[in-house]
C-alpha positions in Angstrom: 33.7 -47.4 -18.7 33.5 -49.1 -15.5 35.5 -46.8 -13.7 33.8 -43.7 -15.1 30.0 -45.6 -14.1 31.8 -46.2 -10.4 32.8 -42.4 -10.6 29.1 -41.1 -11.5 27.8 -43.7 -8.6 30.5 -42.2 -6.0 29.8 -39.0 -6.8 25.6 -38.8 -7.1 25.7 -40.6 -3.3 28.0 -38.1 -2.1 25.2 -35.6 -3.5 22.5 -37.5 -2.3 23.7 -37.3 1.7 24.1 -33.4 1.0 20.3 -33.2 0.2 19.1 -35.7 2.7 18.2 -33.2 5.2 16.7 -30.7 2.5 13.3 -30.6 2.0 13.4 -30.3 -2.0 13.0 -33.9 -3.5 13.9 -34.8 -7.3 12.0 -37.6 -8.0 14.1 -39.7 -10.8 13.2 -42.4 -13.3 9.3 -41.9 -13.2 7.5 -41.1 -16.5 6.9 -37.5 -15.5 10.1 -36.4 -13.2 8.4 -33.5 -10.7 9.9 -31.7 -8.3 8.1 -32.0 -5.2 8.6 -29.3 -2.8 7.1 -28.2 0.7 7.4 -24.6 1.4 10.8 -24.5 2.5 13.8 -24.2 0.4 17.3 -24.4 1.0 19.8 -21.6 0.6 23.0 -21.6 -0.4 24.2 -21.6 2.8 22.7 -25.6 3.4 19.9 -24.0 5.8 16.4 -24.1 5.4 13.9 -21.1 5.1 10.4 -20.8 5.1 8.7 -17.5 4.0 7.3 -16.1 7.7 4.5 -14.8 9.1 5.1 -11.4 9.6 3.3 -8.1 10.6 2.8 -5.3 7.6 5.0 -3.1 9.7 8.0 -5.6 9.6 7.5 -6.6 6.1 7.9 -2.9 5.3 11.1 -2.4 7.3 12.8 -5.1 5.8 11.7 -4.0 2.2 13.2 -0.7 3.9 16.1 -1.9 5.0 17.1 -4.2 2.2 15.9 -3.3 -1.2 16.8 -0.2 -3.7 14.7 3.0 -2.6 13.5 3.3 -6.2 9.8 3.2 -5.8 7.6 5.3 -2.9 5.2 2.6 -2.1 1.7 3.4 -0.4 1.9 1.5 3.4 0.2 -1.6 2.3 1.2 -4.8 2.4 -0.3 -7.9 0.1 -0.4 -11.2 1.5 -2.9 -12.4 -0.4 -5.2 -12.0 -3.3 -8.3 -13.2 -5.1 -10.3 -11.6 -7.7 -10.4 -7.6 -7.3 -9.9 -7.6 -3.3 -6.7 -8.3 -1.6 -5.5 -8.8 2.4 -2.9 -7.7 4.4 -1.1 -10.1 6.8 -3.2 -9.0 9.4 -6.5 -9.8 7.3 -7.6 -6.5 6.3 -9.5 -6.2 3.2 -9.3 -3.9 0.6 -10.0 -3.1 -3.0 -7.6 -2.9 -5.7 -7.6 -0.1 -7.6 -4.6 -0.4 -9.7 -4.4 -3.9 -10.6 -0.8 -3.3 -11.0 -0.7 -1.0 -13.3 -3.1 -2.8 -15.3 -1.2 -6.3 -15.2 -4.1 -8.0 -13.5 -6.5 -7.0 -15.3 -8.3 -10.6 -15.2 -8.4 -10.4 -11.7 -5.7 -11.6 -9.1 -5.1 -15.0 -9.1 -7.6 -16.1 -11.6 -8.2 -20.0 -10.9 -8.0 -21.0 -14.9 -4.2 -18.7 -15.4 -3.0 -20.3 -12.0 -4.5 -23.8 -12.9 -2.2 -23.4 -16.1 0.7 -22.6 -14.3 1.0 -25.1 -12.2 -0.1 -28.0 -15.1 2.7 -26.3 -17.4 5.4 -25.8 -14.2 4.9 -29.8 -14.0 6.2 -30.2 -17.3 8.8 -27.8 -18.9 8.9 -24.3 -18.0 12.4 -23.3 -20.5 13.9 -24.2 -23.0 15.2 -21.0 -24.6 15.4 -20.2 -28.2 18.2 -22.8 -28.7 15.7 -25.0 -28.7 12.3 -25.6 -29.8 9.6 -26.4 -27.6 6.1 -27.6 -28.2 4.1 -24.3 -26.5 5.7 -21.8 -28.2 4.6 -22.1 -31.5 1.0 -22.6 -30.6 1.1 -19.3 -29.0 2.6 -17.3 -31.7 -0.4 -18.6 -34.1 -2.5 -18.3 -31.3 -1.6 -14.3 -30.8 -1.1 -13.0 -34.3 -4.6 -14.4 -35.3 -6.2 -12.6 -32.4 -4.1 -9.4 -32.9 -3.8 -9.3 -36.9 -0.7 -9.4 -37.5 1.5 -11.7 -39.3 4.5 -12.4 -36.8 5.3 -11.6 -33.4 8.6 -11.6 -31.3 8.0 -12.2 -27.6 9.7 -10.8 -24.9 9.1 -10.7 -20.9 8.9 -7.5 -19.8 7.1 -3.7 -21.1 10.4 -2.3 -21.4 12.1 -5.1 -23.6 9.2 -4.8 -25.8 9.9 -1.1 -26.3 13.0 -1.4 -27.0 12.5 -4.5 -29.4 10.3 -2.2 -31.5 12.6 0.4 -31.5 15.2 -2.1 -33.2 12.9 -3.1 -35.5 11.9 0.6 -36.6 15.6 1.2 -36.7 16.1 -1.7 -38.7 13.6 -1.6 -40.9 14.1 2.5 -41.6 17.9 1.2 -43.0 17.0 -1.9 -44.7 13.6 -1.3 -46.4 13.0 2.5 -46.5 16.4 3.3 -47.3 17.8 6.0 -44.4 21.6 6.8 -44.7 23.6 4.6 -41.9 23.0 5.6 -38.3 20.8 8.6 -39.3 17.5 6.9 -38.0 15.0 9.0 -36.0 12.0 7.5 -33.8 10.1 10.5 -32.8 8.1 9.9 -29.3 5.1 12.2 -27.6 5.9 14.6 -25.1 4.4 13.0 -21.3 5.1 9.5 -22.4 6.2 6.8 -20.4 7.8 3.5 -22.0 10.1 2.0 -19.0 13.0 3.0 -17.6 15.7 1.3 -19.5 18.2 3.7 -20.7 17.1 3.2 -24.3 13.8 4.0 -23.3 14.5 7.0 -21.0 16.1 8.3 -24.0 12.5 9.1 -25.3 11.4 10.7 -21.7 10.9 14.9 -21.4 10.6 13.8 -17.6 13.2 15.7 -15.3 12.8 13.2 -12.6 13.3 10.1 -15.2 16.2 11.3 -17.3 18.5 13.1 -14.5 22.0 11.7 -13.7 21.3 8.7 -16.0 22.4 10.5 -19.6 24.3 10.8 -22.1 21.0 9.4 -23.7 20.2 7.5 -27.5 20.8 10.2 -30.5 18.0 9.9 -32.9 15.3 11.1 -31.2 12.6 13.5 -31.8 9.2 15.2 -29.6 5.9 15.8 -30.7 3.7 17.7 -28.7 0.8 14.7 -27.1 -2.5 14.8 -28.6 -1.1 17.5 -31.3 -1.3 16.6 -34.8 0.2 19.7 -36.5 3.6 19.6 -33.9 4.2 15.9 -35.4 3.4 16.9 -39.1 5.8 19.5 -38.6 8.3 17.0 -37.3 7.7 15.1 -40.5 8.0 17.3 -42.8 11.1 18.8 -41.6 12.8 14.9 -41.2 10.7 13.0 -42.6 13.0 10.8 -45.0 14.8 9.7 -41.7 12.1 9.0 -39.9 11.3 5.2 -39.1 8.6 5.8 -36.1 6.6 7.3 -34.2 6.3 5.9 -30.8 3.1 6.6 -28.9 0.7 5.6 -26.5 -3.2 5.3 -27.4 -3.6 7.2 -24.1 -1.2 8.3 -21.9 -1.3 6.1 -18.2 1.9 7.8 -16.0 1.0 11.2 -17.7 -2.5 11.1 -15.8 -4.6 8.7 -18.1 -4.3 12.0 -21.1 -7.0 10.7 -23.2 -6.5 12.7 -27.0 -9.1 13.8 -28.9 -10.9 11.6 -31.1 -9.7 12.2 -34.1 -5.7 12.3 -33.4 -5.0 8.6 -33.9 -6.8 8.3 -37.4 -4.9 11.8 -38.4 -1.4 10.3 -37.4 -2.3 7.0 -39.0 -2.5 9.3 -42.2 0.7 11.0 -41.7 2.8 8.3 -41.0 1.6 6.2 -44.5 2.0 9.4 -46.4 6.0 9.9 -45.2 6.6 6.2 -44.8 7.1 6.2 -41.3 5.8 2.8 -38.7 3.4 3.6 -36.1 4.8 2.2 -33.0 1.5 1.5 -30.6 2.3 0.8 -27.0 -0.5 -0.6 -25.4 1.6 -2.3 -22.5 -1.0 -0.5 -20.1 -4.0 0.3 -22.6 -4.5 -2.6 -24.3 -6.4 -5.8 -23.4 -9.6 -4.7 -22.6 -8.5 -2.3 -20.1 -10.3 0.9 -21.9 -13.5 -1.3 -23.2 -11.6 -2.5 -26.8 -9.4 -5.3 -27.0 -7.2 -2.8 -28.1 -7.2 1.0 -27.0 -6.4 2.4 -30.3 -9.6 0.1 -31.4 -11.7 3.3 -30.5 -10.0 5.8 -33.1 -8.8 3.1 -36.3 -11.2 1.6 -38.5 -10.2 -2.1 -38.6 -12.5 -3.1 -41.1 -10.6 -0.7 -43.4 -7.4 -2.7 -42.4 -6.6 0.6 -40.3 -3.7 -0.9 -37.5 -0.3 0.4 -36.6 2.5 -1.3 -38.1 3.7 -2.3 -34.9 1.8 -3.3 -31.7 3.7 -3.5 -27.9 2.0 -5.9 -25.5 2.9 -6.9 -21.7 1.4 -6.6 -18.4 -1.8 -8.3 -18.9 -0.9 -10.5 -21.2 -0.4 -13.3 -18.9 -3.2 -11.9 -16.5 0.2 -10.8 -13.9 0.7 -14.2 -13.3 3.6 -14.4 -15.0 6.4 -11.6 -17.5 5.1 -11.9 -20.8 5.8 -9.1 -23.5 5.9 -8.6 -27.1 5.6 -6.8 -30.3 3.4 -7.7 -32.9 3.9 -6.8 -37.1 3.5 -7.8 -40.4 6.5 -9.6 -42.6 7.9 -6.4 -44.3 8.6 -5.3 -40.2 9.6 -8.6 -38.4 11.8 -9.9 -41.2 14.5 -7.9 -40.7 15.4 -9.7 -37.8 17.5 -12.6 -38.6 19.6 -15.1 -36.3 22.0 -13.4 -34.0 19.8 -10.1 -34.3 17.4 -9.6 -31.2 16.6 -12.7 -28.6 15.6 -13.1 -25.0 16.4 -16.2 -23.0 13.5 -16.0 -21.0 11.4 -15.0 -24.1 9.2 -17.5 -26.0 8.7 -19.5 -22.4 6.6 -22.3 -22.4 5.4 -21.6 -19.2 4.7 -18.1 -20.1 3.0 -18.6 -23.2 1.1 -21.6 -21.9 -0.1 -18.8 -19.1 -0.8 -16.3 -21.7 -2.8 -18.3 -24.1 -5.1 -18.6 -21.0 -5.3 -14.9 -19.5 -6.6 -13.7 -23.4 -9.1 -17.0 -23.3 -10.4 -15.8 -20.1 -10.3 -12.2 -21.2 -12.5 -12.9 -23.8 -14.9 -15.6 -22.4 -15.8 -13.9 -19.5 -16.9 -10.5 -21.0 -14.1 -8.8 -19.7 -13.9 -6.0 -22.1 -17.8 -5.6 -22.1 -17.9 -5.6 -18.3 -14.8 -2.6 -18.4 -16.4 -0.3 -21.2 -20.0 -0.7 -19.2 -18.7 -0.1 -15.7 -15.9 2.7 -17.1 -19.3 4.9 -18.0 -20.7 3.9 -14.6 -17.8 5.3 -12.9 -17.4 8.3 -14.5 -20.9 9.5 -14.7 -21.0 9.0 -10.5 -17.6 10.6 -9.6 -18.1 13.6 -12.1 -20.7 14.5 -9.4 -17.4 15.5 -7.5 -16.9 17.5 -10.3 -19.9 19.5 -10.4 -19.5 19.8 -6.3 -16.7 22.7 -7.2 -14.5 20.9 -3.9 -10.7 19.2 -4.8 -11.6 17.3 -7.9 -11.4 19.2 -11.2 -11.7 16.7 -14.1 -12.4 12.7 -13.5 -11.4 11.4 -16.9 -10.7 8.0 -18.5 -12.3 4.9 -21.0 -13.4 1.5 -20.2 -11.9 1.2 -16.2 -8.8 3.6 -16.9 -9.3 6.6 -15.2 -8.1 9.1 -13.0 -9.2 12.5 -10.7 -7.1 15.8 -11.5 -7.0 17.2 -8.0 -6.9 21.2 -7.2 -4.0 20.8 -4.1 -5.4 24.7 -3.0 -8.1 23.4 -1.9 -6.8 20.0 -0.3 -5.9 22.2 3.3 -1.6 21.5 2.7 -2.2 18.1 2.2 -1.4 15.9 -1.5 -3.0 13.5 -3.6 -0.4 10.9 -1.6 -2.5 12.0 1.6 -6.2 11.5 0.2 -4.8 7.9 -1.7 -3.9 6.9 2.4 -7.1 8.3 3.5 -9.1 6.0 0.7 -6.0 2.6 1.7 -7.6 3.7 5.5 -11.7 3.1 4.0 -10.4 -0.2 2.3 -9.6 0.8 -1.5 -6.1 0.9 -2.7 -5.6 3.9 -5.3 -2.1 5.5 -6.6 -1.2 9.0 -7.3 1.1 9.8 -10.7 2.4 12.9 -10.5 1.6 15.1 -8.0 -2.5 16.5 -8.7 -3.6 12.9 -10.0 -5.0 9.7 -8.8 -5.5 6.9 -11.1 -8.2 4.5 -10.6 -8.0 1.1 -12.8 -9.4 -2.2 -10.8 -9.6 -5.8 -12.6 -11.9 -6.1 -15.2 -13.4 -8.8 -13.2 -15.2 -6.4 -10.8 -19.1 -6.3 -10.4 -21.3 -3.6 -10.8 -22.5 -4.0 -7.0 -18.9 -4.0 -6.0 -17.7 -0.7 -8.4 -20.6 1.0 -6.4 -19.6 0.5 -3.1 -15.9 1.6 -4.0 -17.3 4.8 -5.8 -20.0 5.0 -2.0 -16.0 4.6 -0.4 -14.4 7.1 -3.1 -17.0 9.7 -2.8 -17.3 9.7 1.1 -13.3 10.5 1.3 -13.1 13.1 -1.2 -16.2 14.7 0.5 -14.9 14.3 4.2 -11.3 15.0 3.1 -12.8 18.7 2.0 -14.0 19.2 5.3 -10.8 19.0 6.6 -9.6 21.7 9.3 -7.0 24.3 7.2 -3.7 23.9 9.0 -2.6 26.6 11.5 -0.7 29.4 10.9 2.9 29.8 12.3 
């Protein structure tokens, strides 16, 4: 024993003088054991680095230079954020308009979600599944009670909750309704957007998502968006292998597609009469982003127990403080999981759901959902004037603060919706195109009525000057 203690001794002061010139800390043998840490960090390499102060134009060539060209980002950089306005590193200001695709929709850096994380990160941020810890639990009561549903398996990102609830489906078509061994079909919408996972890709009619990434899931079926006779055909023809039907409440990456108001109730109707789970993915939609809690609020009658059977959460469910994801259902769903099944390290965090528990508190509380469905009409009302104008916008369409501007590109002078969404970063609001005619407009819920108008003064006073443009000569 003695020579095992002399061992330990020998061998934690040999670690001790390697950490001695480091600037992390562990503080042992006090009642709560913290990490204190200054804002360097040592690498693997025994050096220190501190994050630097650089220009937006050096921060974008290293992003260049070092990271996977998968996204096309608009030349902006965030330093730093509060509320619905953000700064570049050389203190410009601007307004977010896409709150990361709908992640922060309680603002950035709300003070109660970060005051969380940090009083959680003090204490015990994993534990994994292995284990129980004492968050956890409290959040799963905590969510089903606000959602209506009976269980709920948590995840950390959008995609993992896709694919989660089309395990489930699968798992629940074999087991409970009774399809024939590896004969399940999910049937998706055509335009969707889930993630880009290959499981989930799988489900994509998108050229630009699916190409040089196949062979793709079997199993899978396309209804025609917003088109309830294309998916009762569907059913009819397959229905007794059908386990679900995976849509969106409104369609974000397609260009905010809102469907018409009777759709969801008619495809609630279908999918009781041929046995088949309505797979709701309200990643982007939900959480007061479109002026309900929840998107498909506006089309089910909840009173009437009208819900689908299951629900997919993420983005702002921790307020995009930290990933949190899930998929919420009733027993005759979840309980086809058992141990070994389906799990996630990460999943069940208590940091994460100590994080969530606040970003729906503050949701709630501070008439988030009011404020979006009030300012949404706002918004709309004023930029449909751009409509009416007969110049580059076409449609402005949307609920709550989701929305978006169909652009005519034969009247936008050989220039794109990419060009007019730099023009608007250059008059201080951040905007994104999705495909190539539309720009999505979605700040935090957070924002104040004085504040929207002075981003639809800045909105209006691009589109119009961008009109005016010269036409480009001719070669």
């Amino acid at each position: 024993m003695k020579s095992v203690m002399h061992s330990f001794l020998k061998s934690a002061n040999k670690h001790q003088r390697l950490l001695g010139n480091h600037s992390t800390m562990l503080m042992l043998g006090s009642s709560n054991q913290r990490f204190s840490q200054r804002a360097a960090f040592s690498t693997h390499m025994g050096q220190q680095y501190e994050i630097k102060k650089l220009s937006s134009d050096d921060i974008m060539k290293l992003e260049n230079d070092y990271s996977a060209h998968n996204y096309h980002p608009l030349k902006v950089v965030f330093e730093r954020a509060q509320g619905v306005v953000v700064y570049d590193p050389e203190g410009r200001k601007y307004y977010d308009f896409l709150s990361a695709y709908s992640a922060v929709n309680q603002g950035h850096c709300h003070p109660k979600i970060i005051e969380t994380l940090k009083s959680q990160a003090e204490k015990v941020t994993l534990s994994s599944r292995a284990f129980y810890n004492n968050v956890f639990g409290q959040w799963a009561q905590y969510v089903t009670r606000l959602f209506g549903f009976e269980k709920v398996l948590p995840m950390n990102t959008g995609a993992e909750a896709v694919e989660t609830a089309l395990k489930a489906a699968r798992k629940w078509g074999y087991e409970v309704k009774g399809i024939p061994d590896n004969e399940a079909i999910i049937i998706a919408c055509s335009g969707n957007f889930h993630g880009r996972t290959i499981g989930v890709i799988s489900f994509s009619d998108s050229d630009e998502t699916r190409d040089g990434f196949g062979p793709f899931l079997p199993g899978v079926l396309t209804a025609k968006y917003d088109d309830v006779d294309s998916l009762r055909e569907l059913l009819e023809k397959f229905g007794k292998n059908v386990a679900g039907f995976l849509f969106e409440p409104i369609q974000g990456e397609a260009g905010v597609r809102v469907p018409s108001d009777k759709y969801l109730s008619e495809v609630y109707k279908l999918c009781k009469e041929h046995n088949v789970l309505m797979i709701c993915d309200e990643i982007q939609t939900g959480l007061g982003r479109t002026g309900k809690m929840l998107c498909y609020e506006h089309s089910l009658d909840k009173s009437k127990g009208e819900k689908p059977d299951i629900l997919i959460l993420g983005k702002a469910l921790s307020g995009g403080v930290f990933p949190v994801s899930c998929i919420l259902a009733d027993k005759k769903v979840m309980d086809v999981f058992e141990p070994g099944t389906h799990g996630s390290t990460y999943g069940g965090n208590p940091l994460g759901c100590s994080v969530s528990m606040t970003a729906l508190e503050v949701l709630q509380n501070e008439n988030m959902i009011e404020n979006a469905a009030r300012l949404g009409e706002i918004f709309r009302q004023e930029c449909r004037e751009l409509v009416h104008e007969g110049g580059i916008v076409d449609e402005v369409r949307g609920k709550g603060l989701l929305n978006a501007f169909v652009m005519n590109h034969s009247r936008m002078h050989g220039k794109n919706s990419y060009d007019l969404c730099m023009r608007l970063k250059e008059n201080g609001l951040l905007a994104k195109q999705t495909h190539d005619n539309i720009i999505r407009f979605a700040p935090p819920l957070v924002i104040t009525e004085e504040q929207l108008r002075e981003c639809i003064a800045i909105i209006k006073k691009v589109v119009r000057d961008f009109e005016k443009a010269p036409q480009p000569k001719q070669q």
